[in-house]
C-alpha positions in Angstrom: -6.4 9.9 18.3 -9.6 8.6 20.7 -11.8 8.8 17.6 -9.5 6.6 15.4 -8.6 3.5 18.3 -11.4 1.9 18.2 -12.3 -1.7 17.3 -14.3 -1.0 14.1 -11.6 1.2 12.7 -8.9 -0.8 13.8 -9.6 -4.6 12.8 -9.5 -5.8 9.3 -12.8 -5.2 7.2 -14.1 -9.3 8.3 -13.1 -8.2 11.6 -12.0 -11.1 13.6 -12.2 -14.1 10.8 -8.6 -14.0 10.5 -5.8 -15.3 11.9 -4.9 -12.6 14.4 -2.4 -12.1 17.1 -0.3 -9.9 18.5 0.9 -8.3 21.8 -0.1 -6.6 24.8 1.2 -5.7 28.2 0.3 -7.1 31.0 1.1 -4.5 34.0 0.0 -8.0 36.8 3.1 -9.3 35.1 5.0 -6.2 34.7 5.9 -7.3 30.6 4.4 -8.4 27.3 2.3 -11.5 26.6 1.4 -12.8 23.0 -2.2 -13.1 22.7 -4.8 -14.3 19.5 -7.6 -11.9 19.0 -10.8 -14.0 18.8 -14.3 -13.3 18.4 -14.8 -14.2 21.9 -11.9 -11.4 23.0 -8.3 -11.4 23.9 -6.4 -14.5 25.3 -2.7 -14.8 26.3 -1.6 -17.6 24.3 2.2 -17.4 26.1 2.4 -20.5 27.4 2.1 -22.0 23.4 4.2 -19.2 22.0 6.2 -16.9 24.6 7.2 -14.8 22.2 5.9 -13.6 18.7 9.3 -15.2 17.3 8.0 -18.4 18.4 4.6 -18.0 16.6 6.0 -17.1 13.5 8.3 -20.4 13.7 5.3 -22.7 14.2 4.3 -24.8 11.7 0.8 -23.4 11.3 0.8 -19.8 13.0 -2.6 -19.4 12.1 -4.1 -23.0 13.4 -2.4 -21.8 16.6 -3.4 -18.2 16.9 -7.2 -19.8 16.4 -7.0 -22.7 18.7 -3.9 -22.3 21.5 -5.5 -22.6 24.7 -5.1 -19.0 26.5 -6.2 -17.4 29.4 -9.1 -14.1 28.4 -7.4 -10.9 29.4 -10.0 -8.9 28.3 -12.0 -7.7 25.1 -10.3 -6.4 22.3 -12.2 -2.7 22.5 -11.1 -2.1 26.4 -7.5 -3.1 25.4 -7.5 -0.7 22.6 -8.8 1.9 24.4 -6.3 1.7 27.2 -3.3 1.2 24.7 -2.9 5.4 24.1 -0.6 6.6 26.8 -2.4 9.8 27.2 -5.5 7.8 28.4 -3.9 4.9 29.7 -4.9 3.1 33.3 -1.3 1.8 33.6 -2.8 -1.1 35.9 -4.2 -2.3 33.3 -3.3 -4.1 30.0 -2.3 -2.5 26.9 -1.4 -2.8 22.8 2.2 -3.4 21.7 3.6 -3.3 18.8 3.2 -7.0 17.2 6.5 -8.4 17.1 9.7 -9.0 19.8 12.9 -10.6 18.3 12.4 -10.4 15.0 15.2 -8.0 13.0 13.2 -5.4 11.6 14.0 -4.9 7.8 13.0 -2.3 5.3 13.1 -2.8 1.0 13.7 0.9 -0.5 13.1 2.1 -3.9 10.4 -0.8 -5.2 7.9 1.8 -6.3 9.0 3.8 -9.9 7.4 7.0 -8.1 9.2 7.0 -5.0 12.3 6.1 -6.7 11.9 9.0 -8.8 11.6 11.3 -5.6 14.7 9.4 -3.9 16.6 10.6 -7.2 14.8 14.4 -6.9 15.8 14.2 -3.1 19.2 13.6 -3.8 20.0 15.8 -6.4 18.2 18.3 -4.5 20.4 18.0 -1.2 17.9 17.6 1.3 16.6 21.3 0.5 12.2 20.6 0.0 12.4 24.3 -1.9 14.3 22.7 -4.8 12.2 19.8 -5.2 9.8 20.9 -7.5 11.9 22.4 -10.0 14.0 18.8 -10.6 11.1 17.0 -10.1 9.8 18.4 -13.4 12.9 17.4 -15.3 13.2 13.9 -13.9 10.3 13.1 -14.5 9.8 14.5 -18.2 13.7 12.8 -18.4 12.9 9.4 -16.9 9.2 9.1 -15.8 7.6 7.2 -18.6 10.8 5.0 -19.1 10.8 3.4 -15.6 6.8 2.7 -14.9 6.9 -0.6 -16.8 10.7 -1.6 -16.1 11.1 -5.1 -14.3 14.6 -4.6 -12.2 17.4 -6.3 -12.9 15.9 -7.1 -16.9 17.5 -6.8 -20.1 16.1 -3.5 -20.6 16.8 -1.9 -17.5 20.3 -2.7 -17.6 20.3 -1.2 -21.4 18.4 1.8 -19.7 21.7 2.0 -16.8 24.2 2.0 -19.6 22.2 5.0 -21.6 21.6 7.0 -18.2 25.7 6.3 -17.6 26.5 7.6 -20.6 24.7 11.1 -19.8 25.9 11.0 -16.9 22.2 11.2 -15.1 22.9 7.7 -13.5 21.7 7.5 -9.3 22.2 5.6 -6.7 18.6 5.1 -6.2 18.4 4.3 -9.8 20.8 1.3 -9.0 18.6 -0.1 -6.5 15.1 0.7 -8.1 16.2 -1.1 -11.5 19.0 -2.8 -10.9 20.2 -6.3 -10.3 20.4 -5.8 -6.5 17.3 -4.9 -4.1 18.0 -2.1 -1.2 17.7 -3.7 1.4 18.2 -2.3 5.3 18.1 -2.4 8.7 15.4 0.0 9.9 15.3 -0.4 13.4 16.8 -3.2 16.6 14.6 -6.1 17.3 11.7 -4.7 20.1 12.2 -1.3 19.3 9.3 -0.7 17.4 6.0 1.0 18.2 2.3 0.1 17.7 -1.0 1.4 17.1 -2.4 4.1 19.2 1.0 4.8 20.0 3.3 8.7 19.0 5.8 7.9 16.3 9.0 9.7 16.4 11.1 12.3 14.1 14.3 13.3 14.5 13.9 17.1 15.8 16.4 19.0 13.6 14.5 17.3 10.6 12.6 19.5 8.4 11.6 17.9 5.4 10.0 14.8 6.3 7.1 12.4 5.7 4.9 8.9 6.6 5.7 6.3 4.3 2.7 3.3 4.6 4.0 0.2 4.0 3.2 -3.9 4.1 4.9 -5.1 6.6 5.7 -9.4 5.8 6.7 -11.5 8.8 9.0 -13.9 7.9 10.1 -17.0 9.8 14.0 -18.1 10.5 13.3 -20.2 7.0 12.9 -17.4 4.8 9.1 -18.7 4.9 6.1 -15.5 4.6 3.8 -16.4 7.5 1.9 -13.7 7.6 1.4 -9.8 7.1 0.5 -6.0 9.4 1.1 -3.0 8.4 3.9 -0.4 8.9 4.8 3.3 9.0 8.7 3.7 7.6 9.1 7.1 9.2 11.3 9.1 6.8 13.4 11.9 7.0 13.9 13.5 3.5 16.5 16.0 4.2 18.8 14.0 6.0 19.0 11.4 3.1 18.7 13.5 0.5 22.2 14.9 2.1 23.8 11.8 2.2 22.9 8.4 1.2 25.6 8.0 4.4 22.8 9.3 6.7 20.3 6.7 6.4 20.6 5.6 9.5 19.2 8.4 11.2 17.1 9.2 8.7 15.7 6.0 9.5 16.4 4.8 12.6 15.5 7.1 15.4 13.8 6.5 19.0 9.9 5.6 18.4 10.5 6.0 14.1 9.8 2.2 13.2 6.3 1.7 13.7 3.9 -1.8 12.8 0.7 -2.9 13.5 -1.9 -3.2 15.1 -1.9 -7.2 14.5 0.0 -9.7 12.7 -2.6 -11.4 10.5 -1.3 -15.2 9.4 -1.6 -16.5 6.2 -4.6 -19.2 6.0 -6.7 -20.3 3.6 -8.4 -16.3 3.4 -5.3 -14.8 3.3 -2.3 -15.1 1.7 0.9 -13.7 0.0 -1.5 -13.8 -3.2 -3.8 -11.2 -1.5 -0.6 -9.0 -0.3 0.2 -8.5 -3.7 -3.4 -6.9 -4.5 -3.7 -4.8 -1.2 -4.5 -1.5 -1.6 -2.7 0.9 1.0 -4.1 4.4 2.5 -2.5 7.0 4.1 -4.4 10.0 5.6 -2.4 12.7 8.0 -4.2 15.0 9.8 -2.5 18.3 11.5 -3.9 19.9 14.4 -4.1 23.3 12.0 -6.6 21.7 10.0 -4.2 20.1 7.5 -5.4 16.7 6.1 -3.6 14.7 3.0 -5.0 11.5 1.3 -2.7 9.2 -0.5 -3.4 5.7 -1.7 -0.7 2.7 -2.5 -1.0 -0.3 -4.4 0.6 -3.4 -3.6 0.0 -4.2 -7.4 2.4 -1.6 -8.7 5.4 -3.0 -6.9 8.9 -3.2 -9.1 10.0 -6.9 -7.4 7.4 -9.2 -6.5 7.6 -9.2 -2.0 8.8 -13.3 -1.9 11.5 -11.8 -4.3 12.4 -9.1 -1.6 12.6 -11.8 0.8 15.0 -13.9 -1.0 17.4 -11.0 -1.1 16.7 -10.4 3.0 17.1 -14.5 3.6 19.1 -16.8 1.8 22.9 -18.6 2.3 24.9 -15.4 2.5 23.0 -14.1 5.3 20.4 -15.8 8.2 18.1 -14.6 11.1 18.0 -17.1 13.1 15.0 -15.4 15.2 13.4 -14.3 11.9 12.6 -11.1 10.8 10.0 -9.1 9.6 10.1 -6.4 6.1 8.6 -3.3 5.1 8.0 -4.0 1.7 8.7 0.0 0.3 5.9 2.4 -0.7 4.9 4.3 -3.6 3.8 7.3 -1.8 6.2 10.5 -1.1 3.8 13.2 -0.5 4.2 16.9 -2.7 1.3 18.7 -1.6 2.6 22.1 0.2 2.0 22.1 3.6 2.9 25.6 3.8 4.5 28.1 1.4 4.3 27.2 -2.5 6.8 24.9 -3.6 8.0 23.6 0.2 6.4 20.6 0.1 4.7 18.3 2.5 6.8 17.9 5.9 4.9 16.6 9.5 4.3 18.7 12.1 4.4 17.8 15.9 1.0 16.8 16.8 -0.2 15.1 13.1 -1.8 12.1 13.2 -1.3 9.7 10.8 -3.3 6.8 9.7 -2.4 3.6 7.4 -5.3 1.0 6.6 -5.6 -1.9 4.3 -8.8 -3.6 4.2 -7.4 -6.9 4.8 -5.0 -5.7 7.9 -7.2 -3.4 9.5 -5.4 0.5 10.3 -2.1 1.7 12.5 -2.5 4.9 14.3 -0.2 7.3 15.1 0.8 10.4 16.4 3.5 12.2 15.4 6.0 14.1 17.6 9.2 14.7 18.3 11.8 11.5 19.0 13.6 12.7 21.7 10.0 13.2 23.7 8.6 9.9 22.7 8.6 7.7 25.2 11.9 6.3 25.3 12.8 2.5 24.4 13.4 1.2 27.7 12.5 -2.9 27.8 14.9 -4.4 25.6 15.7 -8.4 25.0 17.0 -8.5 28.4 14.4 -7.9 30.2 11.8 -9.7 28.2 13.9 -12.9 29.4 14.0 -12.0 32.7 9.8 -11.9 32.6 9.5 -14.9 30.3 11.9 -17.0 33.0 9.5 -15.3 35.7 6.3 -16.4 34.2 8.4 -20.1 33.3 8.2 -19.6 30.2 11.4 -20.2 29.1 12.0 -23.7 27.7 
């Protein structure tokens, strides 16, 4: 984990050109403070934006996380390095994940090939030693004819009626080509964790696995004001059970994490570049174990300000915004152990998720119920924002 929190590794390629913020705790005022990561370090910026709701509602988030006058808390390298808890000083400050009271959102099934392993999952009942016989004949049955298929087209609901009629239709099928995006609630608004930080799993899962996402922020508008990176912890055999179960096959203590920074759309960086980032995933088990996976943003099904639109419009409103894991393509195969079981985590992996443009998120997996547990709710960030008088 030490070797992979550090600066270099952890900010975006141009380092700190963009528009950068996030947050950090501040143990001399016992809670979080929303700082902009600048050349010339780390400043609290609370007293522009108290929370990273209030950023993201601004009218320029990126003018503001360049320019809002903040106090310097520290570089960005000794704030890193302090941020894992097993190294941690806890007098002093620390990474969070990037966001407070935003709802925190998920897209599933945009990518053909994971939709195609939701469907094996399914019809395999959340047993990984069945996988690779269905796999084979979903693929050879519906592989080539979903690739190119824009959701919700002509075609694809020609394609429903056919797969109907032989009776091969899905559920995941319905959101991956349909008219209707999946969209869900993956975790409660400062739940989440950041980089540097252990990611949980449920701990009667056993077929499981990272998904790396784009995560979008998105303001109380329905407006994209920026982007970070996310890990949609999944549990394969608790889905694959029951569509019923997704819930705690995706919402468990410490299972949502996003960072390390939110980077704000400016005149470098916008949803046009989302759409061409290239996502990596590498997992490394403490046996030795490494798998490499690579995501395209390029291949998505439904363009990410279309997701949105189905997440924000006049049927439903977040009035403190939200932010969305935009799905991934990626649903690892490789056996981990014996032939044909598949990839599933162990306790101890450590899994990384970098995009160029967005820098990496670390984390290391372990079990959720010995995570830290989620103990500062909304609460008790108003309590330290009326403290600090911050609260306006």
């Amino acid at each position: 984990m030490r070797a992979r929190v550090t600066s270099a590794l952890t900010l975006p390629a141009d380092g700190t050109d963009g528009a950068l913020a996030g947050r950090v705790w501040r143990p001399d005022l016992h809670g979080p403070a929303i700082v902009a990561v600048r050349s010339a370090g780390v400043f609290d910026i609370s007293g522009t934006a108290a929370t990273m709701r209030d950023l993201c509602e601004a009218a320029d988030p990126a003018h503001l996380a360049r320019t809002a006058p903040g106090e310097r808390i520290g570089t960005f390298a000794e704030i890193l390095a302090n941020t894992p808890e097993a190294l941690r000083n806890s007098a002093k400050p620390w990474l969070l994940a990037p966001i407070d009271l935003q709802a925190v959102k998920a897209a599933g099934v945009t990518f053909a090939r994971s939709m195609l392993e939701r469907v094996i999952e399914e019809q395999a009942k959340g047993a990984p030693e069945k996988a690779n016989a269905i796999r084979a004949t979903i693929d050879q049955q519906l592989g080539g004819s979903l690739r190119n298929l824009k959701p919700g087209s002509r075609q694809a609901l020609e394609l429903k009626r056919t797969l109907i009629a032989q009776g091969a239709w899905s559920q995941y099928l319905e959101v991956g080509i349909g008219e209707d995006a999946e969209i869900f609630t993956k975790a409660q608004p400062m739940s989440a964790v950041g980089h540097g930080m252990d990611a949980g799993l449920h701990p009667r899962s056993t077929w499981n696995n990272p998904e790396p996402e784009v995560v979008l922020a998105v303001a109380s508008t329905g407006r994209i004001v920026g982007a970070t990176l996310g890990n949609d912890v999944n549990l394969r055999d608790f889905e694959g059970r029951s569509a019923l179960l997704l819930s705690k096959a995706k919402d468990n203590n410490a299972s949502a994490a996003i960072g390390p920074l939110i980077r704000f759309f400016d005149g470098q960086f916008s949803l046009d570049t989302v759409r061409r980032i290239e996502v990596h995933l590498t997992v490394d088990g403490l046996e030795g174990f490494r798998l490499n996976g690579q995501s395209s943003m390029a291949e998505i099904a439904r363009d990410p300000a279309d997701l949105v639109a189905e997440m924000v419009n006049r049927t439903h409103q977040y009035p403190d915004g939200a932010v969305l894991y935009l799905g991934t393509m990626f649903a690892p195969t490789k056996d981990r152990g014996a032939p044909g079981m598949g990839f599933t985590h162990h306790d101890g992996d450590i899994v990384t998720i970098q995009a160029a443009e967005l820098g990496s998120l670390t984390n290391r997996m372990t079990m959720a119920d010995k995570a830290p547990p989620w103990t500062f709710g909304v609460a008790d960030l108003m309590r330290t924002l009326a403290r600090r008088g911050l609260l306006r």
